[in-house]
BADRENBA-469562 format. One line per field, with one value per atom (N, C-alpha, C, O): residue in one letter; atom name; x, y, z. Coordinates in steps of 0.1 Angstrom, whole numbers, plus 5000, padded with zeros to 4 digits. Example, Ala and Ser with C-alpha at 12.3 -4.5 7.8 and 13.67 -1.06 7.14 Angstrom:
<zalos>
residuo <- c(A:A:A:A:S:S:S:S)
atomo <- c(N:CA:C:O:N:CA:C:O)
xx <- c(5132:5123:5132:5142:5128:5137:5129:5134)
yy <- c(4943:4955:4967:4967:4978:4989:5000:5011)
zz <- c(5078:5078:5078:5085:5071:5071:5079:5080)
</zalos>
This chain:
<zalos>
residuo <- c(X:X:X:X:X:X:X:X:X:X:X:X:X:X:X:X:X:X:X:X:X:X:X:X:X:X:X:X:X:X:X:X:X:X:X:X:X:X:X:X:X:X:X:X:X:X:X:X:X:X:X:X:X:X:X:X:X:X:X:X:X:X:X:X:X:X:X:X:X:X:X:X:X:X:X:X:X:X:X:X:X:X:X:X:X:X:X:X:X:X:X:X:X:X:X:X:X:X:X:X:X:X:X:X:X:X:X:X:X:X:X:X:X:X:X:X:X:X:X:X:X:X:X:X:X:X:X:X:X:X:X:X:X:X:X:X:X:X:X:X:X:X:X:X:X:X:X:X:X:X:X:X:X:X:X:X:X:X:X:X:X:X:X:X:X:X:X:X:X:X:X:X:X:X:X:X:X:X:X:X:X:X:X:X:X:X:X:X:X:X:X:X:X:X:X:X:X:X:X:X:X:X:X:X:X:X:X:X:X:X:X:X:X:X:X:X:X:X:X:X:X:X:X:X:X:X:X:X:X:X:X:X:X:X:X:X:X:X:X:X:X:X:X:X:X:X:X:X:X:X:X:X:X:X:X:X:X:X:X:X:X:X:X:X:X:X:X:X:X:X:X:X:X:X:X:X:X:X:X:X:X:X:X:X:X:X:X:X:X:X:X:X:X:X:X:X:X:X:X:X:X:X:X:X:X:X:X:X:X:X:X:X:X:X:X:X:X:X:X:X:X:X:X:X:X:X:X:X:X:X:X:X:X:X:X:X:X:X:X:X:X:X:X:X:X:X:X:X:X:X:X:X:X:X:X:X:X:X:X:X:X:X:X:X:X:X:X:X:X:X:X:X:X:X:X:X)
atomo <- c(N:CA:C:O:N:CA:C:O:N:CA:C:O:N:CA:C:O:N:CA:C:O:N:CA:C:O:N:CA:C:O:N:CA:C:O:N:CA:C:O:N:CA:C:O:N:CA:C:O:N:CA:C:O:N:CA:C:O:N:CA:C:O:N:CA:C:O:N:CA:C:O:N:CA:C:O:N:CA:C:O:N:CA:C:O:N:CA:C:O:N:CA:C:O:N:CA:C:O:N:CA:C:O:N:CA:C:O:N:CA:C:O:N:CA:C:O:N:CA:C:O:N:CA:C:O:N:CA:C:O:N:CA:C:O:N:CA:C:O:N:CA:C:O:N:CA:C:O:N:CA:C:O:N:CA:C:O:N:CA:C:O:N:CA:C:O:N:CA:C:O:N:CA:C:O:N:CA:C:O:N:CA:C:O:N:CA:C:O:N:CA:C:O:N:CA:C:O:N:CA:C:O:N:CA:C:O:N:CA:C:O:N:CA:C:O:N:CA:C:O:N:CA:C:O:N:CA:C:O:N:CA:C:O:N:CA:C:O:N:CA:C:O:N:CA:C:O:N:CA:C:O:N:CA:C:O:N:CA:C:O:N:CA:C:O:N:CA:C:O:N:CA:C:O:N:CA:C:O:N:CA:C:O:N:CA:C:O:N:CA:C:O:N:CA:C:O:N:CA:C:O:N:CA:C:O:N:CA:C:O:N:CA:C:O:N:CA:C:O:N:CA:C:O:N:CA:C:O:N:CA:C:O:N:CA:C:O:N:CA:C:O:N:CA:C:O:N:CA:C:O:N:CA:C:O:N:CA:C:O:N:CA:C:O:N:CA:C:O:N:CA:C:O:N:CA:C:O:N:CA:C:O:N:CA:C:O:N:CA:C:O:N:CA:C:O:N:CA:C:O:N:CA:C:O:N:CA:C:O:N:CA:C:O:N:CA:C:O:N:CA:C:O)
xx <- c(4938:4950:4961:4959:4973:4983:4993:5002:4995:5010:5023:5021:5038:5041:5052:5049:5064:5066:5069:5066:5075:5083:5074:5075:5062:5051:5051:5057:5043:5041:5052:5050:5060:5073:5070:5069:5070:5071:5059:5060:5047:5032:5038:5038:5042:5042:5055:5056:5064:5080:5072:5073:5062:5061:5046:5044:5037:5026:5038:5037:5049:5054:5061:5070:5065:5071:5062:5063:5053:5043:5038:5039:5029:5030:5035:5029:5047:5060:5059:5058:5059:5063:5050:5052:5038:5028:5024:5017:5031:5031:5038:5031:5048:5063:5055:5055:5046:5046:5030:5031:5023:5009:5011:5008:5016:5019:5035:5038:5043:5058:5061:5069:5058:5061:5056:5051:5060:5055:5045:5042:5037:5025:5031:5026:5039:5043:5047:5048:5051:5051:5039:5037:5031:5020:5008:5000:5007:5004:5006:4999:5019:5028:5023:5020:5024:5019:5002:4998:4992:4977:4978:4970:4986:4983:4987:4983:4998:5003:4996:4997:4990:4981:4966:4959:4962:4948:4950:4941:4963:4968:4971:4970:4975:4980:4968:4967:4955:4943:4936:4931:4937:4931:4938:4933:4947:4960:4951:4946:4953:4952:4939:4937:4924:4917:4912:4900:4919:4920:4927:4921:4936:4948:4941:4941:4937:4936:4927:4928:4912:4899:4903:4895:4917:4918:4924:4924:4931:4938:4956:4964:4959:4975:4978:4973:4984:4994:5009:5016:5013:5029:5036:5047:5034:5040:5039:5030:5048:5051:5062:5072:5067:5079:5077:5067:5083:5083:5084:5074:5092:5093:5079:5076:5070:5056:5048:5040:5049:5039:5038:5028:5054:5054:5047:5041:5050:5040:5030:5022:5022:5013:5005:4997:5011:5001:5007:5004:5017:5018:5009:5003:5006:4996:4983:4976:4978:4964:4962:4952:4976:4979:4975:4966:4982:4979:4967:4966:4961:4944:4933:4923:4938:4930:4934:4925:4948:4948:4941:4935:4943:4933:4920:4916:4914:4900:4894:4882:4904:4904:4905:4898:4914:4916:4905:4905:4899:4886:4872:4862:4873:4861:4864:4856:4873:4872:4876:4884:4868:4874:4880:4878:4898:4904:4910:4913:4915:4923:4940:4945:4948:4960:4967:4960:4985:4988:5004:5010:5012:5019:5030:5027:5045:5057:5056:5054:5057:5062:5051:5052:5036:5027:5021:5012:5024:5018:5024:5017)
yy <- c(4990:4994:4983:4972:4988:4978:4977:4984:4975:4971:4965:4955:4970:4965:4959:4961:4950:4939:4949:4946:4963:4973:4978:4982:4980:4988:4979:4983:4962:4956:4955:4952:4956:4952:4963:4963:4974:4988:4987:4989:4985:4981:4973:4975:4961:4951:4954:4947:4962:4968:4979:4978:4990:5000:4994:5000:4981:4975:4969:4971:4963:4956:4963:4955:4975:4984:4993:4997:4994:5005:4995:4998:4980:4975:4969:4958:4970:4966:4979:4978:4984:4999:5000:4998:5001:5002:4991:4992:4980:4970:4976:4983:4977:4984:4993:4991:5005:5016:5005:4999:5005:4996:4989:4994:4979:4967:4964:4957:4969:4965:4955:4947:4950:4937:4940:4950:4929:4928:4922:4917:4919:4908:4893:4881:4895:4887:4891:4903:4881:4888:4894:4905:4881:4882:4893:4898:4896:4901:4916:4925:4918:4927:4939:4950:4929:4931:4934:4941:4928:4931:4943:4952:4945:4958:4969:4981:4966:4978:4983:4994:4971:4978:4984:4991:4977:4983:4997:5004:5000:5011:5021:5033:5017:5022:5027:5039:5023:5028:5039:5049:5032:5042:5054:5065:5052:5068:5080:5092:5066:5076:5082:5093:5075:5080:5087:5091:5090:5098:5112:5121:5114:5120:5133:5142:5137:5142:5150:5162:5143:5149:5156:5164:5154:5161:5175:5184:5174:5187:5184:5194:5170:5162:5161:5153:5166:5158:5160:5170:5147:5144:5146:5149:5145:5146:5137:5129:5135:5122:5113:5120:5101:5095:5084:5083:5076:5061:5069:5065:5077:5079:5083:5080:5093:5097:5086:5083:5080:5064:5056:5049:5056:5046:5050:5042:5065:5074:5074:5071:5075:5076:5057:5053:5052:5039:5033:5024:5045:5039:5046:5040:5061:5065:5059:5056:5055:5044:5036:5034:5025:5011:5019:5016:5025:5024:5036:5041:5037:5042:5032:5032:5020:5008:5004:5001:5003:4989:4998:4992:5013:5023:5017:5013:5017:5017:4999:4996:4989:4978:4976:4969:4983:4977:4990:4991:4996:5004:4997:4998:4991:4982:4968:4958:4966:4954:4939:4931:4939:4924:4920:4910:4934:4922:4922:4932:4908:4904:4902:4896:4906:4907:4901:4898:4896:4894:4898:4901:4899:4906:4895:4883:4898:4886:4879:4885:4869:4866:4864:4859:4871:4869:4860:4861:4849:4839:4832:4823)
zz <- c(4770:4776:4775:4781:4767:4772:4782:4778:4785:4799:4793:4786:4793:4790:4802:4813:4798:4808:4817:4828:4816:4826:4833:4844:4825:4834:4844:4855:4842:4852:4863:4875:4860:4869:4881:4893:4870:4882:4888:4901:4884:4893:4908:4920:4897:4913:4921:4931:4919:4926:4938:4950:4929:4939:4949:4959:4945:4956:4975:4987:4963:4975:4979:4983:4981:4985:4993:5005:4984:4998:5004:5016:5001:5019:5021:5023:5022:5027:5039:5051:5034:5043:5049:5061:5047:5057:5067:5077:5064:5073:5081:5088:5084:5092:5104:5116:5095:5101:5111:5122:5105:5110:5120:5131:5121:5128:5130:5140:5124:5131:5124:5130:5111:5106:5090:5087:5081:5069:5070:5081:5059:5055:5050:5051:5047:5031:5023:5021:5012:5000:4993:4988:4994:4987:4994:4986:5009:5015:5016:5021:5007:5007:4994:4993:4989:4974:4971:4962:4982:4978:4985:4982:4995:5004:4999:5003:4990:4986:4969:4964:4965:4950:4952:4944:4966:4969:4978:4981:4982:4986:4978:4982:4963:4953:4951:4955:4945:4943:4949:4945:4964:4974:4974:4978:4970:4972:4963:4964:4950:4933:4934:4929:4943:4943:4953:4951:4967:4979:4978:4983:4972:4977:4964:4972:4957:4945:4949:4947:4958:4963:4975:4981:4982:4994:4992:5000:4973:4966:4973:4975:4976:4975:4960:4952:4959:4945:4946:4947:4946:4949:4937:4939:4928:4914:4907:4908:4898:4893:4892:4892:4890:4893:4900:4907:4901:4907:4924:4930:4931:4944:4952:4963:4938:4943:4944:4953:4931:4931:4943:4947:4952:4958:4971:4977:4975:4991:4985:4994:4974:4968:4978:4987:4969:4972:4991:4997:4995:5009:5017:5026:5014:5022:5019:5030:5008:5007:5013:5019:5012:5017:5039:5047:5040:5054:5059:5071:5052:5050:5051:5058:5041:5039:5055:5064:5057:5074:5086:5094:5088:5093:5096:5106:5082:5081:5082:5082:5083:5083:5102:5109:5104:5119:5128:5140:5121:5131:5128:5135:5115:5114:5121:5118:5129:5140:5130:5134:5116:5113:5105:5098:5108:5105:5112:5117:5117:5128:5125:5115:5135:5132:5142:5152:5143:5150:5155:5144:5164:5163:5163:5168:5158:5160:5172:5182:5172:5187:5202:5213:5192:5203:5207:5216:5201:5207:5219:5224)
</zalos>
């Protein structure tokens, strides 16, 4: 499989975008960049392989890609914050 530089660009544009956005909705805050970016490509994943078995299909296009990997992304922090360890923190709460 090749990639080329635009594919990747759009990979890593629509990761930090969807958790970008599921930080927001989750927690009220971003991760990071970098934070931003793992939440929103293991979101991307979980989407492409959740959303299909449930009989969702959003279409195609950068705007589907990006609810695509935001509904995953905040599936993963769902299923992360009911399994207890991961620990989070909120702005300001200390």
């Amino acid at each position: 499989m090749h990639l080329s530089n635009e594919s990747l660009l759009v990979i890593l544009f629509v990761g930090i975008i969807a958790g970008w956005l599921a930080g927001r909705v989750m927690e009220g805050g971003g991760f990071g960049l970098i934070g931003d970016l793992i939440v929103g490509l293991l979101g991307a994943f979980i989407g492409s392989w959740l959303l299909p078995r449930l009989g969702i299909h959003l279409g195609v296009g950068l705007v589907s890609a990006i609810l695509n990997a935001f509904i995953g992304a905040v599936v993963l922090l769902l299923v992360l914050r009911l399994l207890g360890g991961w620990r989070y923190r909120r702005r300001g709460a200390w």
